[in-house]
N, C-alpha and C positions, 0 to 999 in steps of 0.2 A: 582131516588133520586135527589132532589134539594137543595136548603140552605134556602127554604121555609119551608121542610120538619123538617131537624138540627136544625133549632130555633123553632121548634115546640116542637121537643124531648129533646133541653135544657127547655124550659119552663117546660115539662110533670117532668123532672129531676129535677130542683131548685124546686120544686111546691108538688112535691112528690104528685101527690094527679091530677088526669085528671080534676076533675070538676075546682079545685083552678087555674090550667094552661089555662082550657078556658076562665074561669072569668078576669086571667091578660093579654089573650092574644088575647081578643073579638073574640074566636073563639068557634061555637056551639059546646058541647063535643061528641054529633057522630062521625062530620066531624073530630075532632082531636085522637078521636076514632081510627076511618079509617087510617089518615095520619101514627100513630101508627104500626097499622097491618099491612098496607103497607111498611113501612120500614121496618121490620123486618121478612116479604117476602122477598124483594128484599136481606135482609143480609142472609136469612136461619137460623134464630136464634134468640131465645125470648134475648127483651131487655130489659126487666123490669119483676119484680115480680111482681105479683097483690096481695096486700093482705088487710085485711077490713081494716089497716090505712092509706091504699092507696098506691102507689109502689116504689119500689125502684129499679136501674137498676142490670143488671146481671153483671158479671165482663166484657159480652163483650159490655154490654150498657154501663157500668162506661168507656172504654178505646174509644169508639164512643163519649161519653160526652166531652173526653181531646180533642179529634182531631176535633171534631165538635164547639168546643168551640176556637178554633184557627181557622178554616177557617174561620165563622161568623167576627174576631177580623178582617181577613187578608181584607175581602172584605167590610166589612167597612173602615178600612183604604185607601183602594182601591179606594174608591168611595172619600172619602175626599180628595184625592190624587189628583184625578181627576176634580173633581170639585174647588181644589186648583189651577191648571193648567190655567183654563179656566179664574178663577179667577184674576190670574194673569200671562199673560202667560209669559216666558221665552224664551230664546235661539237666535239663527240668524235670519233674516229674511229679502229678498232680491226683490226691487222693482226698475223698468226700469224705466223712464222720460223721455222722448221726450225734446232736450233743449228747443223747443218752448214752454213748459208746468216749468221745471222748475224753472221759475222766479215767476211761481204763486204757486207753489207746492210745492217745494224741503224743503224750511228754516219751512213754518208753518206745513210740514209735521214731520220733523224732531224736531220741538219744542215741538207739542202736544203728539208724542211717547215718547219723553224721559221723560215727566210729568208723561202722566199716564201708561206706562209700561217701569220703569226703567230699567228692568229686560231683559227686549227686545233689540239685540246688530243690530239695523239697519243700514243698507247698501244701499245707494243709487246709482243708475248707470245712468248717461245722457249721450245722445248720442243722432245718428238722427236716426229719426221714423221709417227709414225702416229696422234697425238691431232689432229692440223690438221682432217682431214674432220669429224670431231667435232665439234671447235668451230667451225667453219662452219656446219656443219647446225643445229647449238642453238642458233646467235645468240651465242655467247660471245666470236665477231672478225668483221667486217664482213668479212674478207677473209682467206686463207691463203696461201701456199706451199705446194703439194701435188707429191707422188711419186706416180707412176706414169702408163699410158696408158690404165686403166681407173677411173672412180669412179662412185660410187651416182648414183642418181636426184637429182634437186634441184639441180644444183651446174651453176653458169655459167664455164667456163673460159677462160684466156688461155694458149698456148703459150709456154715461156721460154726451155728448153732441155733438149739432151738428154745428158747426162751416161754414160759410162763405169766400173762398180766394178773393181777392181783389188785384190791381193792386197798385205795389207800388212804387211811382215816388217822386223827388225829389219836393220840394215845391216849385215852382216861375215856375217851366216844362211846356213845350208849351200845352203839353201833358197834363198836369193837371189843366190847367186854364178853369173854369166854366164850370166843368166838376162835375156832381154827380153820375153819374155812364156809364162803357165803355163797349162796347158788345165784349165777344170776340174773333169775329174776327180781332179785331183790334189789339188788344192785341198780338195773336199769330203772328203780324208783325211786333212786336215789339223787339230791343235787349235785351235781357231778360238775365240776370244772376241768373242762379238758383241752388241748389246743382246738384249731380250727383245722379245717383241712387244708392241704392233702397229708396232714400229720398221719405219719403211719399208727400211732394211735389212737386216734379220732377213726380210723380205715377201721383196724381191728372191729374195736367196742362198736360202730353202726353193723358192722359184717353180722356179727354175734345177736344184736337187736333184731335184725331183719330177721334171719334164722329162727327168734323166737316170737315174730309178726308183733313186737313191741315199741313203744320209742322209748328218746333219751331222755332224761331233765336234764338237759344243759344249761346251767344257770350262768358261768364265766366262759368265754375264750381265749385261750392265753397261752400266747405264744414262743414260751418258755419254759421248760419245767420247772427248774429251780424256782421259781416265783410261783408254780402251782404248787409247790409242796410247801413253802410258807403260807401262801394261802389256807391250803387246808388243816399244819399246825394249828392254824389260826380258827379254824374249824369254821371255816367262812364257804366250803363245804367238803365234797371227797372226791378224790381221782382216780383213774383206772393203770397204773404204770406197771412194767416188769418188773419183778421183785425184786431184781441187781438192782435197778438205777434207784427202785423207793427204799434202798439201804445204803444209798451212798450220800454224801454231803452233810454239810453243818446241822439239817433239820432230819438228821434221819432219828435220831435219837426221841425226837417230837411225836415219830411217825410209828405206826403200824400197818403192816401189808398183810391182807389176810387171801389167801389164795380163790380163786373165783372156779366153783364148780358145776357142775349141770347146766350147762357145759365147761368145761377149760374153753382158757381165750391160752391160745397157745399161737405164737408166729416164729418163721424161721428167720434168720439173721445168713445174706449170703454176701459174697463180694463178689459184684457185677465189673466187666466192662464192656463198652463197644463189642460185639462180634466183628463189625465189618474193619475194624481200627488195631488192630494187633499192635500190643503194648511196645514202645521202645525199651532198650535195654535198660534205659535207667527207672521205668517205670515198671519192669519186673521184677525188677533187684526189689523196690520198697512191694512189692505185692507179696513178696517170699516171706520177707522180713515182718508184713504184716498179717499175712497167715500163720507162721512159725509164732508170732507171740500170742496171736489166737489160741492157738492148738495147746500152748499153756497155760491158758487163762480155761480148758475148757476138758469134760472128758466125758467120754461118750454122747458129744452133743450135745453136751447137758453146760454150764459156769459151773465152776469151781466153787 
């Protein structure tokens, strides 16, 4: 039995009459014939009278009509219900930031959700790059901004883009004068102030050291950007950041980023969540909305 079947047998019942029930229900009167006989198989018990003015049910067809007649109501509602949902979705809904991403992300993220799903109680969480997988994997954000082109087991990706690090030195620096880009070896000779780990920058710049069987001069740890780009304003020494983020803020004007080659320090930028945790509806809704303003800020993989 199905509820293809029930809306058959309310039709045969409102219709009194098989032929009248195919004609309203564009279905040939054999095949509703069958759906018929076969129901009342599967019941063990005639559900309708047949008589020359056409039929009428039995008392256990008439008590199958009341309860057949409420599931059809319950699962259409169900479906409107549902498609209400999607429509507009509801509830909590929880998304990680990288601070080098939220000055481009956070405020027009947080604008376009409250427009068009008011209904939706967003929560944003910034922090540095390398706690995101973390709180992904724990359940601590429906969703992250993640660094790099390798991650653990569990994790469903979305590609965003792939960003460039660059050296990044005070402006007038011996260091940066007529200079368009630094190889880095140079670079990893440098006093370098940079977060600690698991800073996805900190990841990057030791990856790229190892690769050239070199080390760092780490002379600061600092767990901020913003405060590392004053710093090195201050020419108290030089950092290794994406060229986006060492062009953005109060002290970019201070600052020069000069692109890092032989090799590029290049990393991708994806938005992870749980594999095993399929997002709620209100957690795809800001996932769309935070891809779509991605895909603005960005073309061919490349920042604008």
């Amino acid at each position: 039995m199905d509820l293809r079947q029930l809306r058959y047998f309310l039709g045969i019942v409102e219709h009194g009459s098989l032929t009248r029930a195919a004609e309203a229900l564009h279905v040939a009167q054999p095949a509703l014939s069958l759906h018929l006989r076969r129901l009342e198989e599967e019941f063990g018990c005639p559900l309708v009278h047949r008589t020359a003015r056409g039929v009428i049910p039995t008392e256990s067809g008439h008590r199958l009509a009341i309860r057949a007649a409420a599931l059809v109501e319950q699962m259409s509602g169900l479906r409107d219900e549902i498609r209400g949902l999607e429509a507009a979705p509801s509830g909590p809904a929880v998304i990680g930031i990288p601070t080098s991403l939220g000055p481009v992300l956070t405020v027009p993220l947080a604008l376009e959700v409250r427009s068009r799903f008011p209904s939706v109680h967003l929560r944003v969480v910034e922090g540095l790059s390398g706690h995101m997988l973390e709180w992904v994997l724990s359940g601590q954000v429906d969703m992250a901004l993640v660094f790099g082109a390798e991650h653990p087991p569990g994790l469903a990706t979305r590609f965003v883009a792939r960003e460039r690090l660059g050296l990044v030195a005070a402006r007038g620096s011996t260091i940066a004068e007529g200079r368009d880009r630094i190889d880095l070896a140079t670079v990893l000779g440098l006093p370098l102030i940079l977060p600690g780990r698991p800073h996805g920058v900190r990841a990057e710049v030791e990856r790229a050291a190892h690769a050239l069987r070199s080390n760092l001069d780490v002379v600061m740890e600092i767990d901020a950007l913003e405060q590392i780009k004053a710093l090195v304003a201050e020419k108290a020494g030089y950092s290794v950041l994406s060229e986006r983020y060492a062009h953005f803020g109060s002290e970019a004007a201070k600052l020069v980023c000069i692109p890092i080659v032989d090799p590029e320090i290049e990393r991708v930028i994806s938005l992870a969540h749980a594999s095993d945790r399929p997002l709620t509806i209100a957690a795809k809704a800001v996932q769309g909305i935070a891809l779509d303003h991605l895909n603005r800020l960005t073309k061919n993989g490349r920042w604008i």
